[in-house]
Backbone as CSV, one residue per row, in Angstrom:
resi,resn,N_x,N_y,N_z,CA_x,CA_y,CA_z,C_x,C_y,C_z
1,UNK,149.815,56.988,132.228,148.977,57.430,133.328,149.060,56.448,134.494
2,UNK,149.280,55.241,134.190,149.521,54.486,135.618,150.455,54.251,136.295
3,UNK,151.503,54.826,135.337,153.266,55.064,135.771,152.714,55.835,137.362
4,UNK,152.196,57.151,136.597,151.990,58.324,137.368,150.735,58.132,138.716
5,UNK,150.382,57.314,138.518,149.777,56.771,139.937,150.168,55.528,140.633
6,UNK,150.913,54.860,140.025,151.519,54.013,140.971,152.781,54.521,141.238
7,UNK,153.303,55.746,140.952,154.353,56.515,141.548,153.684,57.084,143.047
8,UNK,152.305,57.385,142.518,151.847,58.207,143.663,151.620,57.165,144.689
9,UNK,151.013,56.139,144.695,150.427,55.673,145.515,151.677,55.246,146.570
10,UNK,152.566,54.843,145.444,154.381,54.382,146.547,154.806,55.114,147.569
11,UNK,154.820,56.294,146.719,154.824,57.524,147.793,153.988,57.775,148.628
12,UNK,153.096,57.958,148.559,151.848,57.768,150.145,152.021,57.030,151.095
13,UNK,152.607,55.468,150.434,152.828,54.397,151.140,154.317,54.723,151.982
14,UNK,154.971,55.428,151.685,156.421,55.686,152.489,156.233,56.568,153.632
15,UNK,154.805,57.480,153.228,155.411,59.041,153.509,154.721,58.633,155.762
16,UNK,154.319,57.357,156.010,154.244,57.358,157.394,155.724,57.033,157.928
17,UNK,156.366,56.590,157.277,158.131,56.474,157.812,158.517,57.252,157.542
18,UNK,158.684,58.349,157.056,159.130,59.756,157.101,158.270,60.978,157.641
19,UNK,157.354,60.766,158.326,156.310,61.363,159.130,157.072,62.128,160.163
20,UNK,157.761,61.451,160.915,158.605,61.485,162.200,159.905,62.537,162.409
21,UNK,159.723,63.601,162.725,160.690,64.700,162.390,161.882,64.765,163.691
22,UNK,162.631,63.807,163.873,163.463,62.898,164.633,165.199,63.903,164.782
23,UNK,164.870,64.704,164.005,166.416,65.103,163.115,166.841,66.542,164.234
24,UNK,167.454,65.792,165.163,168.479,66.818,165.918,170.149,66.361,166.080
25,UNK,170.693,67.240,167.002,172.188,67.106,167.280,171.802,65.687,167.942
26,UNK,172.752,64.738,168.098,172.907,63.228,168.850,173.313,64.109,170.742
27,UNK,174.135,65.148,170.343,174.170,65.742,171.387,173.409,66.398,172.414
28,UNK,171.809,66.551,171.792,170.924,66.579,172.844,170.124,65.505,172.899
29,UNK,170.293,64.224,172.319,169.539,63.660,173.054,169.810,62.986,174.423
30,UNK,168.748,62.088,174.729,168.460,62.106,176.362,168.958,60.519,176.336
31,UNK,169.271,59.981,177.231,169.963,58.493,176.978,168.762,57.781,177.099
32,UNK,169.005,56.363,176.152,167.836,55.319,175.883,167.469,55.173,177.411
33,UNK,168.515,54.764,178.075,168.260,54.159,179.313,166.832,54.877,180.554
34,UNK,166.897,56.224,180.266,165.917,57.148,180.847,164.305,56.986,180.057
35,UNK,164.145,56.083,178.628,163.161,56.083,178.183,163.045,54.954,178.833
36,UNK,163.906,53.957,178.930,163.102,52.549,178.980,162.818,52.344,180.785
37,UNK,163.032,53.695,181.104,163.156,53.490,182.727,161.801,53.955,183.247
38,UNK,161.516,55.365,182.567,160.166,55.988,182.206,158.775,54.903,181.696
39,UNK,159.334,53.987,180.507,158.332,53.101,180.413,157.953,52.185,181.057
40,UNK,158.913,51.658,181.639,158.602,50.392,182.727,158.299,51.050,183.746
41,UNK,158.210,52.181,183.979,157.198,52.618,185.746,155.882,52.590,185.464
42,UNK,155.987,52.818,183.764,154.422,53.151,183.320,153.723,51.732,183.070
43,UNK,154.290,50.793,183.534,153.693,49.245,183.017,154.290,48.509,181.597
44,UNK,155.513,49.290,181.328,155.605,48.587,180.056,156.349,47.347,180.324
45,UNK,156.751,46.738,179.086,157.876,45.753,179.109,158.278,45.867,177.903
46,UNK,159.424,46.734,177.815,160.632,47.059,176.867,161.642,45.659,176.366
47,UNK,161.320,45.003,175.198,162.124,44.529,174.724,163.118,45.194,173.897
48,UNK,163.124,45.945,172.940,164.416,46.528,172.216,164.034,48.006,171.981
49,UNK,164.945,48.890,172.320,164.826,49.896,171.262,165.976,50.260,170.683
50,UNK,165.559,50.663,169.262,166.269,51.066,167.981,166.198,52.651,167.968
51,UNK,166.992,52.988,166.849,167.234,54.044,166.074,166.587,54.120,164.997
52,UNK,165.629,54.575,164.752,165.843,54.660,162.852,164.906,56.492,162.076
53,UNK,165.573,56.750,161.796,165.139,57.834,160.638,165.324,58.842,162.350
54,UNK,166.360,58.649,163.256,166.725,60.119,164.560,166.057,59.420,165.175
55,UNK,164.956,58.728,165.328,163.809,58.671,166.257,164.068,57.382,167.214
56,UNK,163.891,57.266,168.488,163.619,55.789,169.209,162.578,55.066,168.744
57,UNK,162.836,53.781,168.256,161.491,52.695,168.303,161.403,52.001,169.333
58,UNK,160.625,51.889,169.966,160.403,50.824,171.085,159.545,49.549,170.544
59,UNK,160.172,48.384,171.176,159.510,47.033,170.298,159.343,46.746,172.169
60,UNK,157.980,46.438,172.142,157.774,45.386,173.386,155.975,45.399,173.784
61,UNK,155.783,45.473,174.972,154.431,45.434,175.197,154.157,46.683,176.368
62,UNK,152.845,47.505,175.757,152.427,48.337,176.970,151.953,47.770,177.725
63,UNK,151.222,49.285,178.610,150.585,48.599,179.914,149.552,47.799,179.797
64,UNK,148.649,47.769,179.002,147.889,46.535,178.795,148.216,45.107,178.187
65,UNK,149.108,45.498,177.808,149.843,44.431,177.306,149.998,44.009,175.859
66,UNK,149.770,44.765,175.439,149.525,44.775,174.222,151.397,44.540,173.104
67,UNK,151.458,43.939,171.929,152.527,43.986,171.344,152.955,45.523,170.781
68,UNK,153.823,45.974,170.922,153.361,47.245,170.599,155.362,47.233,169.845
69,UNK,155.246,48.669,168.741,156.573,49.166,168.552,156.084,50.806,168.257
70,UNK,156.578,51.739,168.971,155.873,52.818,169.198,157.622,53.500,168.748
71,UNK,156.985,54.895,167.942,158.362,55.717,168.168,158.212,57.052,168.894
72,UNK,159.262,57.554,169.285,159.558,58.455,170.023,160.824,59.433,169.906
73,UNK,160.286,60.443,169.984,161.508,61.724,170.027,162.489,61.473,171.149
74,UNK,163.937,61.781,170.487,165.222,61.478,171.080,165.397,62.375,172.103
75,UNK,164.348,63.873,172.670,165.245,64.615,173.244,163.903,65.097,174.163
76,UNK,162.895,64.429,173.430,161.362,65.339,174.503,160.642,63.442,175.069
77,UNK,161.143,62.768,174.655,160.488,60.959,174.443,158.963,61.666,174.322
78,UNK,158.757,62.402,173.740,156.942,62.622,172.841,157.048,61.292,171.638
79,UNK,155.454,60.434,172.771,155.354,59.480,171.767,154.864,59.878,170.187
80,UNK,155.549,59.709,169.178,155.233,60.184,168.194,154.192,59.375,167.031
81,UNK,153.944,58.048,167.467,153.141,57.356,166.667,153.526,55.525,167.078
82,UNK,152.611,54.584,166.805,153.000,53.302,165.852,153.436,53.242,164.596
83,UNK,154.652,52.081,164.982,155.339,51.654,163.725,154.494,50.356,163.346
84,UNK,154.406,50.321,162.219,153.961,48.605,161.593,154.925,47.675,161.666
């Protein structure tokens, strides 16, 4: 019985990195360069963004300034959540 809940609980624990429904052609998406151009009008400061699971991560600080790594859709940039 605790096999079977610490199976579960693992899984709960994954299922916010697979939350993110990221999964189109590479061919529509929109180039990084237009997100990080979009964010910095908005006050950000874009240190890196990644790829991971289709989706953009952005690692840097919003407009308040805050540390932030936020992801985003490759083809609409709909912020889709914080990453940990």
């Amino acid at each position: 019985m605790r096999l079977v809940t610490l199976a579960a609980a693992l899984i709960a624990l994954a299922m916010p990195a697979a939350a993110y429904d990221c999964h189109v052609s590479m061919e529509k998406w929109r180039p990084v360069d237009e997100l990080k151009t979009r964010l910095k009008s908005q006050g950000w400061v874009v240190h890196n963004v990644t790829v991971d699971d289709g989706c953009y991560e952005v690692y840097g600080k919003d407009e308040s300034g805050r540390r932030v790594e936020v992801v985003f859709h490759p083809t609409t940039f709909a912020e889709l959540g914080m990453d940990d």
